[in-house]
C-alpha atoms as a printed R data frame, in Angstrom:
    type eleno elety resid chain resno       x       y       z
1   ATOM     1    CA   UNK     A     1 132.085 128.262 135.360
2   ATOM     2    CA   UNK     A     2 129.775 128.426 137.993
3   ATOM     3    CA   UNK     A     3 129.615 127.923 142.282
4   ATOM     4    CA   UNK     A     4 127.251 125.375 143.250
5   ATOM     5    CA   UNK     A     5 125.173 128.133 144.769
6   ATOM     6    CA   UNK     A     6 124.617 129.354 141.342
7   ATOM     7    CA   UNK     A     7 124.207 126.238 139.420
8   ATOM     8    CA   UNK     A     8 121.962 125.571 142.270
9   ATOM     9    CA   UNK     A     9 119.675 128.592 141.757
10  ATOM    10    CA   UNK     A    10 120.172 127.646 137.863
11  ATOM    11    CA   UNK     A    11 118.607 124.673 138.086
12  ATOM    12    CA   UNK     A    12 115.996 124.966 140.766
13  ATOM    13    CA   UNK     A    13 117.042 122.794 143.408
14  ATOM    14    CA   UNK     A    14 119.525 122.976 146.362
15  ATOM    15    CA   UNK     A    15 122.851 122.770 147.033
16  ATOM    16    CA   UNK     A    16 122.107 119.083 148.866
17  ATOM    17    CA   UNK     A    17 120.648 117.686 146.222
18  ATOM    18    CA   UNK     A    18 124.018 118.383 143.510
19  ATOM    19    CA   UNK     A    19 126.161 116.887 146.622
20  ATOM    20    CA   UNK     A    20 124.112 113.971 146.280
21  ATOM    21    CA   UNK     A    21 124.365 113.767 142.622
22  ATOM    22    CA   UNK     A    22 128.066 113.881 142.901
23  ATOM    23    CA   UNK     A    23 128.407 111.551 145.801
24  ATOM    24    CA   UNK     A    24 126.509 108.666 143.535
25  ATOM    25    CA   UNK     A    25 128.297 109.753 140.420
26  ATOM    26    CA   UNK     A    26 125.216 111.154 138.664
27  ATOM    27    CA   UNK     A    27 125.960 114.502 138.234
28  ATOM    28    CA   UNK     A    28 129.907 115.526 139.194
29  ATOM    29    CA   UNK     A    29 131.095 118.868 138.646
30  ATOM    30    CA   UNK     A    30 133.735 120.019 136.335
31  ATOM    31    CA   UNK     A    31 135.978 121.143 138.625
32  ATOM    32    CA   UNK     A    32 136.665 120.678 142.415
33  ATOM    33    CA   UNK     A    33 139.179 123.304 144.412
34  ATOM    34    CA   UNK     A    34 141.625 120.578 145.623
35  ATOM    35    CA   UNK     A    35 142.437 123.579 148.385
36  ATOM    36    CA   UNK     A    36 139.000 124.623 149.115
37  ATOM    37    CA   UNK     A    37 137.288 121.432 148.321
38  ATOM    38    CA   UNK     A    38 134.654 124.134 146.263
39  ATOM    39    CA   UNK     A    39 132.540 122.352 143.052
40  ATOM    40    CA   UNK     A    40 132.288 123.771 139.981
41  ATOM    41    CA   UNK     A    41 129.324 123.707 137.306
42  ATOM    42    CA   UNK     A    42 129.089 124.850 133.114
43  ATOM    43    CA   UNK     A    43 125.662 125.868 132.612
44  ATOM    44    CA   UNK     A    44 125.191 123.516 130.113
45  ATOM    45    CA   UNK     A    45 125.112 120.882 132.749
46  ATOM    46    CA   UNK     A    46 122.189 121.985 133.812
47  ATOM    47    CA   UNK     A    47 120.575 119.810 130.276
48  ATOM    48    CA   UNK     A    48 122.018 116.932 131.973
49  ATOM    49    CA   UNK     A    49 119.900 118.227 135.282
50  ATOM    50    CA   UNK     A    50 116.982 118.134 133.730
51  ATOM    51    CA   UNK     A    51 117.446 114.666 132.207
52  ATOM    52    CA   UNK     A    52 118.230 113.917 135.548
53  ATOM    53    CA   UNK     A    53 114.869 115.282 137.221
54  ATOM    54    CA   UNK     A    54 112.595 114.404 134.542
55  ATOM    55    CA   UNK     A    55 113.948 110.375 133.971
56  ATOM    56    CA   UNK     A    56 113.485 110.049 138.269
57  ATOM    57    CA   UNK     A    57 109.894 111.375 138.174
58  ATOM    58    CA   UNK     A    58 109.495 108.555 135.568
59  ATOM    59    CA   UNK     A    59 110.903 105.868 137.827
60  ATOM    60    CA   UNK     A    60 114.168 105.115 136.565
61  ATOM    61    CA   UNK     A    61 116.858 104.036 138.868
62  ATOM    62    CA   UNK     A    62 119.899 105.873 139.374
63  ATOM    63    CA   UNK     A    63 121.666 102.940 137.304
64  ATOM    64    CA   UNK     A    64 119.131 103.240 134.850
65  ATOM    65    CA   UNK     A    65 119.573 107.182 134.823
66  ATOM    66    CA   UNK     A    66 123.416 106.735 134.722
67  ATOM    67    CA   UNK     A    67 122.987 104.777 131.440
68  ATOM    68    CA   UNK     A    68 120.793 106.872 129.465
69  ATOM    69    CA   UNK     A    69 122.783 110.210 130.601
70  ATOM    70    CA   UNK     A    70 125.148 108.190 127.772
71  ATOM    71    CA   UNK     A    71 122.740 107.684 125.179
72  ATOM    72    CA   UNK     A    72 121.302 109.896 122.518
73  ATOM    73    CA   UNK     A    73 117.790 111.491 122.769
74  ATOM    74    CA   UNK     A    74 116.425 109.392 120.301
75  ATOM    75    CA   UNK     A    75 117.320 106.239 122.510
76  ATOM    76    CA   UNK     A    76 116.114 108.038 125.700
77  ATOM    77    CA   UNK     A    77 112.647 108.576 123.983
78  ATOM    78    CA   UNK     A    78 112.595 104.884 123.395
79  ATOM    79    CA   UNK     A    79 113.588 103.993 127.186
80  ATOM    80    CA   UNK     A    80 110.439 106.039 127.754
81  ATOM    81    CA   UNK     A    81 107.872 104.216 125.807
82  ATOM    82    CA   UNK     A    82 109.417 101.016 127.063
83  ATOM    83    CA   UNK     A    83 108.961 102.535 130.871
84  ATOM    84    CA   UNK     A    84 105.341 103.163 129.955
85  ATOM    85    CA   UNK     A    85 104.689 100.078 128.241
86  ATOM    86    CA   UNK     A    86 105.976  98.321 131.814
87  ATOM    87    CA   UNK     A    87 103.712 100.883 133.882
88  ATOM    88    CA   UNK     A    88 100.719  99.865 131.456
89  ATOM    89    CA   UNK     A    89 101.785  96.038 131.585
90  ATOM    90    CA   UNK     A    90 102.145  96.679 135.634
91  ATOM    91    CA   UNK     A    91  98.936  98.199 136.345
92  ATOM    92    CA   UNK     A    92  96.700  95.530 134.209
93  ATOM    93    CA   UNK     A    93  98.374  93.318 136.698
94  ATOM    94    CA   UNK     A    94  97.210  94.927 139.563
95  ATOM    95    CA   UNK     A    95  94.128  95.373 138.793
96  ATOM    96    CA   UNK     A    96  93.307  91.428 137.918
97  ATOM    97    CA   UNK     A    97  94.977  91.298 141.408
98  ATOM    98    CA   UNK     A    98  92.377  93.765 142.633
99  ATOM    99    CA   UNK     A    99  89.387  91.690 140.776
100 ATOM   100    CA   UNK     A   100  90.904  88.387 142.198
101 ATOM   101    CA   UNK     A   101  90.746  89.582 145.402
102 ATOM   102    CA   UNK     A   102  87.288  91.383 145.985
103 ATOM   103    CA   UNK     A   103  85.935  87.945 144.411
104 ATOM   104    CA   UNK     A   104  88.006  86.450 147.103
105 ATOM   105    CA   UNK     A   105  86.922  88.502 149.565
106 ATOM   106    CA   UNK     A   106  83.390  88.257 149.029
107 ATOM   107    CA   UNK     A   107  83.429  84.678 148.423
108 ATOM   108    CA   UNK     A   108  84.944  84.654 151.360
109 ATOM   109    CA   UNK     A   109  82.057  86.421 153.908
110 ATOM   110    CA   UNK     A   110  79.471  84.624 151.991
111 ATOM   111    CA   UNK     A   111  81.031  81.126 153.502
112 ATOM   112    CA   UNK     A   112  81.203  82.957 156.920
113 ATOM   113    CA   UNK     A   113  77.562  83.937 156.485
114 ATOM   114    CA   UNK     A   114  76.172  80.487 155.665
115 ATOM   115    CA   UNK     A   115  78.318  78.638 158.508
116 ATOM   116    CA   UNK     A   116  77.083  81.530 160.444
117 ATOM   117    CA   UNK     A   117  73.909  81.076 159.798
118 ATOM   118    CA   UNK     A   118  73.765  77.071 159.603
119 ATOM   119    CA   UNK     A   119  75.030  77.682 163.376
120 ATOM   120    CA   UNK     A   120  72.438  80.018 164.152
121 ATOM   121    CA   UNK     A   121  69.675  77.761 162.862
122 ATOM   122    CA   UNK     A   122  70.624  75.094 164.850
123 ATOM   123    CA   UNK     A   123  70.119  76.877 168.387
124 ATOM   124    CA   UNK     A   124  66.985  75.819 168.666
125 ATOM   125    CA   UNK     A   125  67.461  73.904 172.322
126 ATOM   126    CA   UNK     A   126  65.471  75.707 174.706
127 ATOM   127    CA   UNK     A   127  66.026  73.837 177.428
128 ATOM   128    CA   UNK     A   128  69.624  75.082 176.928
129 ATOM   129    CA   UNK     A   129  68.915  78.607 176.713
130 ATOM   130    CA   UNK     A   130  66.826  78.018 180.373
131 ATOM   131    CA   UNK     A   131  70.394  76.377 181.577
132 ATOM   132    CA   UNK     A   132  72.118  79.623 181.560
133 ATOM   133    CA   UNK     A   133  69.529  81.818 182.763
134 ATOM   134    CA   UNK     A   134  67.859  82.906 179.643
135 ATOM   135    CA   UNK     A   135  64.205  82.729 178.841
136 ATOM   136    CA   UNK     A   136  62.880  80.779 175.560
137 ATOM   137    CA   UNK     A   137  61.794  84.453 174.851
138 ATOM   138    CA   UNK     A   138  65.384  85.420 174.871
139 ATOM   139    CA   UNK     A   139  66.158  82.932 172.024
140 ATOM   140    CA   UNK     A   140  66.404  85.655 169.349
141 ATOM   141    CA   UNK     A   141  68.189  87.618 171.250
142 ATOM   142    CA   UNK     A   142  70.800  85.059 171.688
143 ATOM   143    CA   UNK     A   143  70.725  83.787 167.729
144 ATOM   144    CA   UNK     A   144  71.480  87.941 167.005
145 ATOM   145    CA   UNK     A   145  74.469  88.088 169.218
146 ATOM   146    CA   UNK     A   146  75.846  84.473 168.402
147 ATOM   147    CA   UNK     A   147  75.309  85.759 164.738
148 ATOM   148    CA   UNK     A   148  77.219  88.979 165.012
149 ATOM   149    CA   UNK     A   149  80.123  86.983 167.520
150 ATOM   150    CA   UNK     A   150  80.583  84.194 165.179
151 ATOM   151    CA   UNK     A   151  80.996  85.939 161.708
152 ATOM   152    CA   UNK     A   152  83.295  88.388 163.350
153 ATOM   153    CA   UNK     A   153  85.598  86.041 164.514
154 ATOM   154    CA   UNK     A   154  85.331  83.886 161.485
155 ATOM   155    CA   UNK     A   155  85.950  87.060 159.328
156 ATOM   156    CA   UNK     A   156  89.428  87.979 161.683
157 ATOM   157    CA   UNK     A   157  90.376  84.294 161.965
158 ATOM   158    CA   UNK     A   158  90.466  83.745 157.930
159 ATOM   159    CA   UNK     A   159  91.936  87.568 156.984
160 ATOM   160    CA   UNK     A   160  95.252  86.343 159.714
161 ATOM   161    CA   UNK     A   161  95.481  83.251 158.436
162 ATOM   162    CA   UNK     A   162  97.427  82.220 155.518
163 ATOM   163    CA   UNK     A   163  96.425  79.450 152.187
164 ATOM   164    CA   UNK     A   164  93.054  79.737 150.423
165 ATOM   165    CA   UNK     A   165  89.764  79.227 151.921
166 ATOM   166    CA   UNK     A   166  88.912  75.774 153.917
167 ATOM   167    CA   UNK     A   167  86.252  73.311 155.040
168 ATOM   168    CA   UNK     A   168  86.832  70.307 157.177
169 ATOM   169    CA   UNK     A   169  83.796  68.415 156.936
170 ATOM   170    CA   UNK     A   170  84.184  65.278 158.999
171 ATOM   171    CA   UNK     A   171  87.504  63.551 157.499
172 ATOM   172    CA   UNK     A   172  86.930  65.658 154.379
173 ATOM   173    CA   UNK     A   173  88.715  68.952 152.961
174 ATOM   174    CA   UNK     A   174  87.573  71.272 150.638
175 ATOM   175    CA   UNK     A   175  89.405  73.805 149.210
176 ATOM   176    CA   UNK     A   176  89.036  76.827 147.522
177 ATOM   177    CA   UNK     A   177  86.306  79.256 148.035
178 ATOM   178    CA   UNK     A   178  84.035  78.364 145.379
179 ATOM   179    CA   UNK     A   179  84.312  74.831 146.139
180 ATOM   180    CA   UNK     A   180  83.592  75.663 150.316
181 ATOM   181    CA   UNK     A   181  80.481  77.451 149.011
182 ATOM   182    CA   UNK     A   182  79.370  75.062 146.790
183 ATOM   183    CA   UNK     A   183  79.701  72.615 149.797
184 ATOM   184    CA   UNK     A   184  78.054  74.906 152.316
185 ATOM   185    CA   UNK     A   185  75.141  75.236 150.164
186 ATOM   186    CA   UNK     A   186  74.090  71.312 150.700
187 ATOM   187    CA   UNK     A   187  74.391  71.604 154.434
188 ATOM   188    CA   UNK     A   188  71.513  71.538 156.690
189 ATOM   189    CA   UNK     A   189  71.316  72.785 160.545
190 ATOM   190    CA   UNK     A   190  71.373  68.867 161.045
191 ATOM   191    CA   UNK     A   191  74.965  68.516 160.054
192 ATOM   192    CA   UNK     A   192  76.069  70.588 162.988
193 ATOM   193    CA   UNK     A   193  76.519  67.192 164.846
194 ATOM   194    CA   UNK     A   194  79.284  66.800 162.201
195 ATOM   195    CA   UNK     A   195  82.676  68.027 162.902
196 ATOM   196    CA   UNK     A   196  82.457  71.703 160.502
197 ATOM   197    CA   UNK     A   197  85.586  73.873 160.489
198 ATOM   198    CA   UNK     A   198  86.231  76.636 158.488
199 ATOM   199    CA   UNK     A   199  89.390  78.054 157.752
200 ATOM   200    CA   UNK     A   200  92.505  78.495 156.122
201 ATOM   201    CA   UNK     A   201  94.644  75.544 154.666
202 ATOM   202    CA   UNK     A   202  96.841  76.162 158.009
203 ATOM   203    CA   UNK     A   203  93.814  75.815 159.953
204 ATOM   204    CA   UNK     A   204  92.916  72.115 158.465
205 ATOM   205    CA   UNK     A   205  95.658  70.247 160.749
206 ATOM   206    CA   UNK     A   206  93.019  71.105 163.447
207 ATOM   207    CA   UNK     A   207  90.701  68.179 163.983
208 ATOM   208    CA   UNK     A   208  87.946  70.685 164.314
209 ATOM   209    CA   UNK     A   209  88.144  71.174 168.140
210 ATOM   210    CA   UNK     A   210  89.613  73.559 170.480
211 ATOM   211    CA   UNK     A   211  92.665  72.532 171.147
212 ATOM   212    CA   UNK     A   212  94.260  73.017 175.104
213 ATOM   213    CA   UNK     A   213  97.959  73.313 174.471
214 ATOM   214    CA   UNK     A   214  99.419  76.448 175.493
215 ATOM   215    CA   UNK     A   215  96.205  76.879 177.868
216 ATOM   216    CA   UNK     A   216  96.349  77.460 181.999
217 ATOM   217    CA   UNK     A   217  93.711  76.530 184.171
218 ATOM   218    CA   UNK     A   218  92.564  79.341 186.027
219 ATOM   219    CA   UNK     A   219  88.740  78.137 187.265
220 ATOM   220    CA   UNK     A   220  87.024  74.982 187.685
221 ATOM   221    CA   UNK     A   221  83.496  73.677 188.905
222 ATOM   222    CA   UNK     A   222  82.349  70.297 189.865
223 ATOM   223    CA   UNK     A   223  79.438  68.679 191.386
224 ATOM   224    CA   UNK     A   224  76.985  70.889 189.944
225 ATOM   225    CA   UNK     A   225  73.400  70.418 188.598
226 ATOM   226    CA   UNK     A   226  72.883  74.040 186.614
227 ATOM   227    CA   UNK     A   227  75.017  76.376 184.915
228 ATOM   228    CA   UNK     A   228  73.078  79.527 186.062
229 ATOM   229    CA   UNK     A   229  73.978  78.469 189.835
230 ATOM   230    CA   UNK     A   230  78.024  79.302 189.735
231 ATOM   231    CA   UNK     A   231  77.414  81.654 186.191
232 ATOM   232    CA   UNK     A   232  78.650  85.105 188.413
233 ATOM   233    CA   UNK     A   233  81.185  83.426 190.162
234 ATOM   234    CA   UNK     A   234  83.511  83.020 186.816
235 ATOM   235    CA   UNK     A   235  86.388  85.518 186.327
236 ATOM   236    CA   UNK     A   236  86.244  88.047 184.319
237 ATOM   237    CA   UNK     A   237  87.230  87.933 180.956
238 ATOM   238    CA   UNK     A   238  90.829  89.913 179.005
239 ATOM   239    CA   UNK     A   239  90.591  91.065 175.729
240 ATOM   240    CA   UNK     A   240  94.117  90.502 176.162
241 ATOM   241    CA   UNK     A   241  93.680  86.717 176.484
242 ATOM   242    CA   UNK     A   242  92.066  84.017 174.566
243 ATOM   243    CA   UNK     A   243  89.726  81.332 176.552
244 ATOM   244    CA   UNK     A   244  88.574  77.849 176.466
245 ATOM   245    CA   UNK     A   245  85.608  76.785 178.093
246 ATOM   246    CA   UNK     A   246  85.537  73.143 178.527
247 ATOM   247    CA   UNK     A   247  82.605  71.142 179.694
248 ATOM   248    CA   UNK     A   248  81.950  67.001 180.198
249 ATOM   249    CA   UNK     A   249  78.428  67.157 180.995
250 ATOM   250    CA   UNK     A   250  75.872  64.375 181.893
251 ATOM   251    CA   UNK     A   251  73.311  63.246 179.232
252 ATOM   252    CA   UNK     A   252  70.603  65.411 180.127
253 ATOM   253    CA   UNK     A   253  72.704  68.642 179.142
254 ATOM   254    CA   UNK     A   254  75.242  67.077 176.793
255 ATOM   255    CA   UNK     A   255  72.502  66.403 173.991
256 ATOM   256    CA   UNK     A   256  72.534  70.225 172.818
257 ATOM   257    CA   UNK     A   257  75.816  70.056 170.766
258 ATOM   258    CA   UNK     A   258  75.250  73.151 169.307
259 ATOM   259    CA   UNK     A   259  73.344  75.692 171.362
260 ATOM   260    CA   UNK     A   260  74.679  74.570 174.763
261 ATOM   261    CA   UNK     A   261  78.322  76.012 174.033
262 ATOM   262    CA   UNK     A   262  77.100  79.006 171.952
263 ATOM   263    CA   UNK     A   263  74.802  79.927 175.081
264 ATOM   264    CA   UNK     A   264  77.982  79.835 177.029
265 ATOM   265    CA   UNK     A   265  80.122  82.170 174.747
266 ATOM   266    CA   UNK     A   266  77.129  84.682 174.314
267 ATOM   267    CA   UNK     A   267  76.371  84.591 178.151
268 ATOM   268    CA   UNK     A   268  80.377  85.619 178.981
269 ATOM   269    CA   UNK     A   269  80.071  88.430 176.235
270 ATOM   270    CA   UNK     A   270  76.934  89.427 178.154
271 ATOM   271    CA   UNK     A   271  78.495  89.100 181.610
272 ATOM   272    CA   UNK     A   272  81.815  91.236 180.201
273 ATOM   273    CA   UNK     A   273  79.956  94.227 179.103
274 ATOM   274    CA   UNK     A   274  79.853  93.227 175.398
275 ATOM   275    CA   UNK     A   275  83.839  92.390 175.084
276 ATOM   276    CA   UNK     A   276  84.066  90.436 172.270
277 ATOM   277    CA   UNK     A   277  86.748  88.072 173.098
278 ATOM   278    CA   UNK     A   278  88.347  85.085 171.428
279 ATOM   279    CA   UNK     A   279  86.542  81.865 173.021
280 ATOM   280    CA   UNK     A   280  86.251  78.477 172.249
281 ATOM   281    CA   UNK     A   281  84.101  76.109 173.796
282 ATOM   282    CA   UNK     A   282  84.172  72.007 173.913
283 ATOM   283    CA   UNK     A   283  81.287  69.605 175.180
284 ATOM   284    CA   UNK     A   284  81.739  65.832 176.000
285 ATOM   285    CA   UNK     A   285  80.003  63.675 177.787
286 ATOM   286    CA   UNK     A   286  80.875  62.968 181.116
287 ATOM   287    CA   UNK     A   287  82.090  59.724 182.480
288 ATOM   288    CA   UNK     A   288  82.190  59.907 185.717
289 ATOM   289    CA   UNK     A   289  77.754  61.043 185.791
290 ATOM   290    CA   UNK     A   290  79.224  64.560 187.162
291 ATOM   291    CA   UNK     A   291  78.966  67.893 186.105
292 ATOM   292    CA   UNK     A   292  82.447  69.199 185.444
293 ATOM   293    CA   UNK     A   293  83.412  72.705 184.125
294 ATOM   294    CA   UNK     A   294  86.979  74.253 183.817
295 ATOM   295    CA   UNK     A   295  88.280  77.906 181.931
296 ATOM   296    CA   UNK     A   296  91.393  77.735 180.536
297 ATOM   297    CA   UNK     A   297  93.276  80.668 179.565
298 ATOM   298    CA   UNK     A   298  96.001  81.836 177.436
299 ATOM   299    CA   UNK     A   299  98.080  84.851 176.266
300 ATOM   300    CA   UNK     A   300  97.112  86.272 172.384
C-alpha cells in the first residue's frame, strides 16, 4: 500500500484534493490508521483517479462520476457520447439564442433611431429655440445634441427594462419589435402631437407622460415672460438624481409641443457641463394666463 503523499505524487495531484475525494465518497482509501487517522492507497486506484479527472473535465457531476466509477468501460464510453451529444444539443441552443438576440438588439436601436429621429424632425420651432437663449443658427446644434441625449436614454431605458419591445401610440399598443418598426415607419414628425412612448411592456402602464410620484420640489418660478431671464438661476443638476421639469405655459409658448421641452433638456445638459442626466419634461397649458415653472427631483 501506499501514504497519501505517495499516491499523491502517483497520480499528479495533491494531498487536498484525495481528502476531498474521500470526504464526498469519490475516491476513499483502502485503509485508514484508526490510531493515526493516516489513509492508505493500492496503486491501482490510481485507474479509478484518472476516471475521476478525465469524467470532471467532461462535466459530469460528482453523482454522475460516482455512478459510472460502477460501470464498465464500454458503458462509460457511451455516457460520453451521450455528454457530447447534450454539449452539441446545448450549444445549437445558444447560438439561436445568440441570433435571436442580435436581431433583437438591432431591431431594437433601429426603433430608437426612428423615434429619435421623428423627434428630431419635429424641432423645427424657432421661436422656441430664441426662448432659451439660442439663436435659429443654433438649431442644428440643438437637433445633434437632442439626437445623441434621446437615443441614449432610450437605448439604457429599454436594455433595464424587462418584456419585449413597446409602442404606445395614443390608446394603442404595439408589441414586438418588428411590429414597433413596422409602426414607426408610417409616422410623420406631425404625429409628435400624439402621445408616442416607447418602451418595454412594463413601461406601457405609463400614459406616456412623466409621471411626479416619488418627486420633491426643489425650485419653482412664476410670473415670468421668458425662459432665458431665470435660465442661470436653476440648481445644478446630480447625476445621482433623476429630474422633472414641469411647465404650464400661456398660449404663446405652449404651442411648441415638441421643441419647447427638448430645448429645455438640451439647455440643462449645456448648463451642467455636458452631464447627461435622466430628465423628463411636461408642457400644459396654463390656466391661470401665468407663466409657471417648477423642478422636481428624485433619488435613482
Amino acid at each position: 500500500m501506499m501514504t497519501i503523499k505517495e499516491f499523491a505524487k502517483l497520480c499528479g495531484c495533491s494531498t487536498q484534493t484525495l481528502r476531498y475525494y474521500d470526504r464526498i465518497h469519490l475516491l476513499k482509501p483502502v485503509k485508514v490508521d484508526e490510531w493515526t487517522g493516516y489513509r492508505y492507497y493500492k496503486k491501482q486506484q490510481a485507474i479509478d483517479f484518472v476516471k475521476i479527472k478525465n469524467l470532471q473535465l467532461a462535466d459530469f457531476s460528482i453523482d454522475e462520476i460516482k455512478h459510472l466509477l460502477r460501470m464498465s468501460d464500454i458503458e462509460i464510453a457511451q455516457a460520453f457520447e451521450d455528454k457530447i451529444t447534450q454539449q452539441k444539443e446545448k450549444l445549437e441552443k445558444i447560438q439561436q439564442i445568440q441570433k435571436s438576440y442580435l436581431k433583437e438588439k438591432s431591431t431594437m436601436e433601429k426603433a430608437i433611431q426612428s423615434i429619435t429621429e421623428l423627434i428630431v424632425q419635429s424641432m423645427n420651432d424657432d421661436s422656441a429655440l430664441i426662448e432659451f437663449g439660442f439663436q435659429p443658427e443654433d438649431g442644428e446644434k440643438i437637433r445633434k445634441m437632442t439626437r445623441e441625449y434621446m437615443f441614449s436614454k432610450l437605448k439604457d431605458g429599454l436594455e433595464k427594462g424587462t418584456g419585449e419591445l413597446s409602442l404606445r401610440v395614443n390608446e394603442d399598443v404595439y408589441t414586438g419589435a418588428e411590429e414597433v418598426n413596422d409602426v414607426i415607419a408610417t409616422l410623420t414628425s406631425d404625429d409628435m402631437g400624439n402621445t408616442l412612448l416607447i418602451g418595454t411592456e412594463e413601461d406601457m402602464n405609463d400614459q406616456g407622460e412623466w409621471s411626479e410620484e416619488g418627486f420633491d420640489v426643489v425650485w419653482e418660478k412664476h410670473h415670468w415672460n421668458h425662459m432665458y431671464e431665470f435660465l442661470d438661476e436653476i440648481p445644478k443638476l446630480s447625476e445621482k438624481k433623476e429630474y422633472t421639469f414641469k411647465f404650464e405655459l400661456v398660449s404663446s409658448l405652449s404651442n411648441s409641443e415638441v421643441t419647447f421641452p427638448m430645448c429645455m433638456i438640451c439647455a440643462m445638459v449645456i448648463r451642467n457641463d455636458g452631464l447627461h442626466a435622466t430628465m423628463g419634461c411636461s408642457v400644459k397649458d396654463s390656466k391661470d394666463g401665468i407663466n409657471h415653472f417648477w423642478m422636481l427631483e428624485k433619488d435613482i
